[in-house]
C-alpha positions as CSV (number, residue, x, y, z in Angstrom):
1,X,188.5,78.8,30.0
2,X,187.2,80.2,26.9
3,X,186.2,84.1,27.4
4,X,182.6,84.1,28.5
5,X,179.7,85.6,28.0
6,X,178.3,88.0,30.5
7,X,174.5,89.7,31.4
8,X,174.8,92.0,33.8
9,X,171.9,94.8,34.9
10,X,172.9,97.8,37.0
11,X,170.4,100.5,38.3
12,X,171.4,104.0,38.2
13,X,174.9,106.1,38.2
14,X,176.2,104.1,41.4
15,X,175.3,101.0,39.9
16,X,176.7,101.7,36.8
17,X,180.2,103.0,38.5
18,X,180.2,99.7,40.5
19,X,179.3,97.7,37.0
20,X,182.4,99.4,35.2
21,X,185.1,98.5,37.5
22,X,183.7,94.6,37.8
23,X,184.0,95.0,33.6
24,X,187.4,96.4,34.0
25,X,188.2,93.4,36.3
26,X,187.0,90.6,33.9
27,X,187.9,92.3,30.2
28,X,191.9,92.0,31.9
29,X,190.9,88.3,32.4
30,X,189.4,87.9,29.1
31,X,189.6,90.2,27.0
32,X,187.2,89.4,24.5
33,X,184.1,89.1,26.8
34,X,181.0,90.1,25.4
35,X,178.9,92.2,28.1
36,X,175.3,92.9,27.1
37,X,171.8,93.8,29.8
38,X,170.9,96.5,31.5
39,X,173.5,99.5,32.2
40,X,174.8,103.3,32.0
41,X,177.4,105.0,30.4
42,X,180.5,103.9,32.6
43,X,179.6,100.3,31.6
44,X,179.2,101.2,27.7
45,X,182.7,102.9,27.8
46,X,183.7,98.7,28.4
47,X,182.0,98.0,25.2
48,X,179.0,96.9,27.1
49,X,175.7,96.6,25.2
50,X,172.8,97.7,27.1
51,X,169.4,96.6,25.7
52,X,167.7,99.4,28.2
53,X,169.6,102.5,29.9
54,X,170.1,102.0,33.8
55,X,168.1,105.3,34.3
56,X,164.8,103.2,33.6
57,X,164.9,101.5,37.0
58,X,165.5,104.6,38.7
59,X,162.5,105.0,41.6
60,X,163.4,105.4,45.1
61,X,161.4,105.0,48.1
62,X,157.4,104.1,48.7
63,X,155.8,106.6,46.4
64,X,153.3,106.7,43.8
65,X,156.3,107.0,41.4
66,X,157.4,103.2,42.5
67,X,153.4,102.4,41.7
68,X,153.5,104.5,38.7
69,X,156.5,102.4,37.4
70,X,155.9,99.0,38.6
71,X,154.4,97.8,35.2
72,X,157.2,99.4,32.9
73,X,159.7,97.7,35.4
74,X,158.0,93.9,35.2
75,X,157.7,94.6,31.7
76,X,161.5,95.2,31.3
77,X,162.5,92.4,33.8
78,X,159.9,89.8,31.8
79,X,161.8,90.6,28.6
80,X,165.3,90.2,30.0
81,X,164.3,87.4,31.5
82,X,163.2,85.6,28.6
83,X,166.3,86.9,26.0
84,X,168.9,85.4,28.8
85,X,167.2,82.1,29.5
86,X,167.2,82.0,25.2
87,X,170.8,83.0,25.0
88,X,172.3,81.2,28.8
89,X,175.3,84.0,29.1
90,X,178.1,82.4,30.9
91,X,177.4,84.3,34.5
92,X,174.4,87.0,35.2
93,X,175.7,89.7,37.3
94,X,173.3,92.0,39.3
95,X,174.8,95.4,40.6
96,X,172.5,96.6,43.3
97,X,169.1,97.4,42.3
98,X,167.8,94.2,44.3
99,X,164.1,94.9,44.3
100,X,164.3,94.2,40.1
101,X,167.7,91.8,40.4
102,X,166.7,89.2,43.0
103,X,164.0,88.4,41.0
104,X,165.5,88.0,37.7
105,X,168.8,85.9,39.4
106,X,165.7,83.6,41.3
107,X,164.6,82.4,37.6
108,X,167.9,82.4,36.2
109,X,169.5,80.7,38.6
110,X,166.7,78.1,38.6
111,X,167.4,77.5,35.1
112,X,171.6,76.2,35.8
113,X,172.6,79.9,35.0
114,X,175.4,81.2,37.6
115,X,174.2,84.3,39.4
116,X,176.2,86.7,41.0
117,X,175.0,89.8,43.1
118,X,177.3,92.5,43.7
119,X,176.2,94.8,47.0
120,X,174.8,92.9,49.8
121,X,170.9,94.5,50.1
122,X,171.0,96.1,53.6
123,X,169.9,92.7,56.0
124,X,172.0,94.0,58.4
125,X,170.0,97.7,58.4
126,X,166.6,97.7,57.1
127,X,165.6,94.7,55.1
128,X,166.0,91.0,56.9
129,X,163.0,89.3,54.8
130,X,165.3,89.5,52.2
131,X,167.6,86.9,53.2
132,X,165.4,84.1,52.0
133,X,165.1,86.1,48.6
134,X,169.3,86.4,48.4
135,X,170.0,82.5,49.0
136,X,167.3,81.4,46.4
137,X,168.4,84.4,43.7
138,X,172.5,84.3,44.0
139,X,174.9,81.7,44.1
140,X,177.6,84.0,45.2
141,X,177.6,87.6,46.5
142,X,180.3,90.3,46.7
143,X,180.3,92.5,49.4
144,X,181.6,96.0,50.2
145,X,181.3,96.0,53.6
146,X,183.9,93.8,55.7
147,X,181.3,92.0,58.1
148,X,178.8,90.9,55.5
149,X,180.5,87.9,54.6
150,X,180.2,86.3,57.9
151,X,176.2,87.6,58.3
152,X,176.0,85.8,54.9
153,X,177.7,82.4,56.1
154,X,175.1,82.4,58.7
155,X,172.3,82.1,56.3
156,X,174.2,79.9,54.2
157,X,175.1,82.1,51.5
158,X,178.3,82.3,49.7
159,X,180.0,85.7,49.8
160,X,183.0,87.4,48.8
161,X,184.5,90.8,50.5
162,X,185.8,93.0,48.0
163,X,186.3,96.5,49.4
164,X,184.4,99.7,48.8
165,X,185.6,101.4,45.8
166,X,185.2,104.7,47.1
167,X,188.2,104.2,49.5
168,X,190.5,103.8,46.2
169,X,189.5,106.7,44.8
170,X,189.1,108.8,47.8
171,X,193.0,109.4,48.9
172,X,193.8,108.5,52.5
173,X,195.0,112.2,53.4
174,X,192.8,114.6,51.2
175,X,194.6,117.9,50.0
176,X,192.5,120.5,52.0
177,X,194.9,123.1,50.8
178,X,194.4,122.5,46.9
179,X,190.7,121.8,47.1
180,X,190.3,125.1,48.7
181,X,192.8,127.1,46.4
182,X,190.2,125.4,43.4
183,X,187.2,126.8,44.9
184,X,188.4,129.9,45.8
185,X,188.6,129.6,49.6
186,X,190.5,131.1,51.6
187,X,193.0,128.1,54.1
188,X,191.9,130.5,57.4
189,X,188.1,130.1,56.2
190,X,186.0,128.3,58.4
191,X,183.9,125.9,56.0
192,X,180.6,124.1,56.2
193,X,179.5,122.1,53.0
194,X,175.9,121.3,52.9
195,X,174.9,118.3,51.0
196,X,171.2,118.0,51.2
197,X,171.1,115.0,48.7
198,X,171.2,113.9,45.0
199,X,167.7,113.2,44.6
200,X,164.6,115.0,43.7
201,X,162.5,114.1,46.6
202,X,165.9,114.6,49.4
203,X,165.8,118.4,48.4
204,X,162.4,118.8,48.9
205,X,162.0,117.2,52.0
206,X,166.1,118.7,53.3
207,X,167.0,121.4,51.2
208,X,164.6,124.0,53.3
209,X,165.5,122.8,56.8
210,X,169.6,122.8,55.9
211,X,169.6,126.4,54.3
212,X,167.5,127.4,57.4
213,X,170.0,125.5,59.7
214,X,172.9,128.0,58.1
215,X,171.3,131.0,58.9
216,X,171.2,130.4,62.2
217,X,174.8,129.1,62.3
218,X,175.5,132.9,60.5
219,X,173.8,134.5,63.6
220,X,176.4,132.8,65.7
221,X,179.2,132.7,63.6
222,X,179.0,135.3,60.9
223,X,182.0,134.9,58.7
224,X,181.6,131.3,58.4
225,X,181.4,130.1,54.5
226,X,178.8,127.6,53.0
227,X,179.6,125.5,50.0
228,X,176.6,123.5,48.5
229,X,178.0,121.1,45.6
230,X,174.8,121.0,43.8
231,X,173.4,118.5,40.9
232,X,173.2,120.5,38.0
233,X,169.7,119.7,37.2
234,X,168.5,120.2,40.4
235,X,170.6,123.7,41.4
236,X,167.7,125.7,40.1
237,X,165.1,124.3,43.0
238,X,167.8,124.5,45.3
239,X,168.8,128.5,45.0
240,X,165.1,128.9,45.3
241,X,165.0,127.1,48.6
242,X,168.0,128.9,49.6
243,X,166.4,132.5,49.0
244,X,162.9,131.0,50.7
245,X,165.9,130.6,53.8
246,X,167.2,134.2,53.1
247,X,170.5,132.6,52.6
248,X,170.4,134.0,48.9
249,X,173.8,135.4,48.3
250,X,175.4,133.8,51.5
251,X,176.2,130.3,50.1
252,X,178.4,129.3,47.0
253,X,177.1,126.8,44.8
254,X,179.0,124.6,42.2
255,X,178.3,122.4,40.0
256,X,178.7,118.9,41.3
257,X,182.2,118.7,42.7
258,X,181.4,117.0,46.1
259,X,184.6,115.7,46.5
260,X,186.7,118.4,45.8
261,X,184.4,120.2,48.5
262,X,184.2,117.5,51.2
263,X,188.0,117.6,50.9
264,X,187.9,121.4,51.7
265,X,184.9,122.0,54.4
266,X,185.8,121.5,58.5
267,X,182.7,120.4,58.9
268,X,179.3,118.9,56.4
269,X,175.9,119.1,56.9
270,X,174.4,116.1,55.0
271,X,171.9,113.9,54.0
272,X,172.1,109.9,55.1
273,X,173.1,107.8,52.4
274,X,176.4,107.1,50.3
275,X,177.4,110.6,50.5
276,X,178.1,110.3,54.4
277,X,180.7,107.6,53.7
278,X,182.5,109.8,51.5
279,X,182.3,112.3,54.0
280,X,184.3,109.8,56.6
281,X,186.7,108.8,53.9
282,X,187.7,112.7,53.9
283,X,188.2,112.6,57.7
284,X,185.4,115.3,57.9
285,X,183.1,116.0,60.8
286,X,179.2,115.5,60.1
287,X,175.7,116.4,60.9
288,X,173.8,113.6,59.5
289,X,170.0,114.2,58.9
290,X,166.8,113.0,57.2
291,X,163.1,113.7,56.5
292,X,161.1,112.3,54.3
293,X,157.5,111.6,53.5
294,X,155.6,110.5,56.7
295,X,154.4,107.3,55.0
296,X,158.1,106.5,53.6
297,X,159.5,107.1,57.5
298,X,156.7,104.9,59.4
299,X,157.5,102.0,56.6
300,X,160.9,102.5,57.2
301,X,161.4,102.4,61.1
302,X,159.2,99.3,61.1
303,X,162.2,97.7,58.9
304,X,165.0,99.3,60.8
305,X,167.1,96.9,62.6
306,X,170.0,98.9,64.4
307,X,170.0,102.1,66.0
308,X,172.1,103.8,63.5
309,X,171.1,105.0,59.9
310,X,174.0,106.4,59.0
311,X,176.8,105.0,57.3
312,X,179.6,105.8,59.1
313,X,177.5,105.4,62.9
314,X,176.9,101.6,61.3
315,X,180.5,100.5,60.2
316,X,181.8,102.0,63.5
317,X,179.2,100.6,65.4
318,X,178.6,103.7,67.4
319,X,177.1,107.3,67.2
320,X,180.7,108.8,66.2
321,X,178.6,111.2,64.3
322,X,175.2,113.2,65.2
323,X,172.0,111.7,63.4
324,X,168.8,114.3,63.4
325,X,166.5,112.0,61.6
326,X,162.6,112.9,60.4
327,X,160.7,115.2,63.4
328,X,164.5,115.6,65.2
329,X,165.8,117.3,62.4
330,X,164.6,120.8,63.2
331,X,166.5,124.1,61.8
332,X,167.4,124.8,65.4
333,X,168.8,121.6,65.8
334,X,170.9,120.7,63.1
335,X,172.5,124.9,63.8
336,X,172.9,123.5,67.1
337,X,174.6,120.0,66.5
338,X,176.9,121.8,63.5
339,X,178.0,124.6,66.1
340,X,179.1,121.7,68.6
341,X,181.3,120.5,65.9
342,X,182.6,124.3,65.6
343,X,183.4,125.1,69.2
344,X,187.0,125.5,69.8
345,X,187.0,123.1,72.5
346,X,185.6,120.0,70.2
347,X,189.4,120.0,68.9
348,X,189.8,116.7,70.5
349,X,186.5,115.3,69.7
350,X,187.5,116.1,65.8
351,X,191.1,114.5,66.3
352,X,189.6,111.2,67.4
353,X,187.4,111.1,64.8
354,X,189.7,111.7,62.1
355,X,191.6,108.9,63.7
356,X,188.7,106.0,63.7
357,X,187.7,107.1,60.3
358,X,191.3,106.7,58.9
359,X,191.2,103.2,60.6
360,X,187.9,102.5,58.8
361,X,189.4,104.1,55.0
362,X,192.2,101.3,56.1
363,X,189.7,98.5,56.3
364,X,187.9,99.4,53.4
365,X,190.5,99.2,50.6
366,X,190.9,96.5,48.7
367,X,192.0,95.4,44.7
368,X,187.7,95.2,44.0
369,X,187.9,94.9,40.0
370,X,190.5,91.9,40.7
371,X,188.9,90.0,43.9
372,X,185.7,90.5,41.8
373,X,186.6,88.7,38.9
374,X,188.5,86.2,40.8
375,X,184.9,85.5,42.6
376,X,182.9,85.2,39.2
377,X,185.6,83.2,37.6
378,X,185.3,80.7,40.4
379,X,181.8,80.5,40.0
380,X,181.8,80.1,36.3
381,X,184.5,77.1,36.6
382,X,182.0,75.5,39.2
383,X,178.8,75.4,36.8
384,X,180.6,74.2,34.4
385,X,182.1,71.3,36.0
């Protein structure tokens, strides 16, 4: 088979991490494939050539910043669209983003152009209309979660599991000793990371209610150390929600760095989303919480299909982990779920967990770049015979 040509489109920094190791995967295969769509900086360090940056389909949530966008986004996808049903690339590969891929795959796929979607949208969480949208957009989808394959076959969509790349990078016995030693902690500290999110709108809406959560974890527990690893562009609204807590002074703060800080806390207050897995791939206790605008949260529990939110709660299929979500997730309460994690007598509690989330790091590594392009190379050989 002669080296192909590939359009691919991945939305934001996960995206564009997910998009480099598939590129890794396929330029072993061939190693003059030709790349080209929508992408980020991990993806251009492949040789990729991105026609728009990956940042431009950035918007999260139901805001007026989705509304705002909407026209730049269909103005981008229309464009694409047309430049890859001109130029018929060898395979289309959407990473994520499925409110802007699923679309795009729909027509190309229409037109005799192999599709390929890599993350399965969350059917099995929020988002079951979307099922219809999947089989009619991708011929084949790689998965990173080990039961979406089967959920898949149900529909009658082809699916490949491939592993979660985090549990490759994330070693299956994190050096607690040497993360501390990097950020200056002491190994007899008692440490509690806070992660209140990566985005904008997550530190408005969790920032506030997690610094005020430590303060009253300080009035039980006084020498007790926060770390907060903090997005650079975003540190300076979070210190000012830390003074508003009176925690100024109290917390350390670094830029980025949340590995090297989940692999030194005992315990991490944080926000629901990918973060939490990483969390559980360190072995770490958790306090997971939410809140977000009331208009997001009422659109979002009519979706919800399964008790859980949180990552780890869904993969284990059980509330191993606390979730204070929207109204629940008072100051008082998250102090109050973290110091349950603190007690000496939850010992055995932590030991168990560390033991089901080893068990889950287990199921979750697998060769991703390789089983990838295995997948795409199958589907490529089928179109063209």
């Amino acid at each position: 088979m002669s080296d192909p040509r590939v359009a691919m489109v991945a939305g934001e920094a996960s995206g564009d991490l997910l998009a480099g190791l598939v590129l890794d995967g396929l330029r072993a295969r061939w190693p003059d494939l030709q790349s080209s769509g929508i992408g980020g900086p991990q993806m251009a360090r492949r040789g990729f050539q991105a026609q728009w940056p990956s940042e431009r389909l950035a918007v999260h949530g139901y805001n007026m910043d989705v509304f705002r966008r909407l026209a730049e986004l269909l103005r981008i996808r229309k464009q694409l669209r047309e430049r890859l049903l001109r130029e018929r690339p060898g395979v289309f590969i959407g990473v994520d983003a499925p409110d802007f891929n699923l679309g795009l795959e729909t027509a190309l796929k229409a037109a005799g152009i192999p599709t390929v979607h890599f993350v399965c949208p969350s059917i099995w969480a929020w988002r079951a209309d979307r099922v219809d949208k999947i089989r009619r957009a991708a011929d084949h989808v790689l998965c990173i979660f080990p039961f979406e394959p089967d959920l898949l076959a149900q529909h009658g969509i082809a699916a490949t599991y491939v592993g979660h790349p985090l549990a490759n990078v994330i070693p299956l016995q994190p050096d607690r000793a040497a993360a501390r030693q990097k950020l200056g902690l002491a190994p007899e500290d008692t440490v509690v990371a806070i992660l209140p999110g990566s985005r904008q709108s997550e530190i408005k809406y969790l920032a506030l209610r997690f610094f005020q959560a430590a303060a009253l974890i300080l009035e039980a527990q006084p020498a007790i150390k926060f770390v907060v690893p903090a997005v650079p562009t975003l540190r300076t609204q979070i210190e000012a929600l830390a003074t508003e807590a009176g925690m100024a002074g109290r917390i350390q703060m670094v830029a980025g760095q949340s590995h090297t800080v989940l692999a030194a806390c005992d315990l991490t207050l944080i926000a629901s989303g990918t973060a939490t897995l990483e969390a559980a791939l360190f072995k770490r206790p958790m306090v997971i919480a939410y809140n977000m605008h009331w208009f997001s949260w009422r659109m979002m529990q009519r979706k919800q299909l399964q008790p859980w939110v949180g990552l780890p709660n869904i993969l284990c299929r059980d509330f191993v982990v606390p979730e204070l979500l929207q109204d629940a997730a008072t100051p008082q309460a998250l102090a109050d779920a973290c110091l349950q994690w603190l007690a000496p007598s939850a010992s055995a509690r932590i030991a168990a967990l560390e033991a089901t989330f080893t068990a889950l790091h287990h199921s979750l590594q697998r060769d991703t770049a390789q089983l990838a392009t295995d997948a795409i190379q199958k589907i490529i050989a089928t179109r063209a015979s």
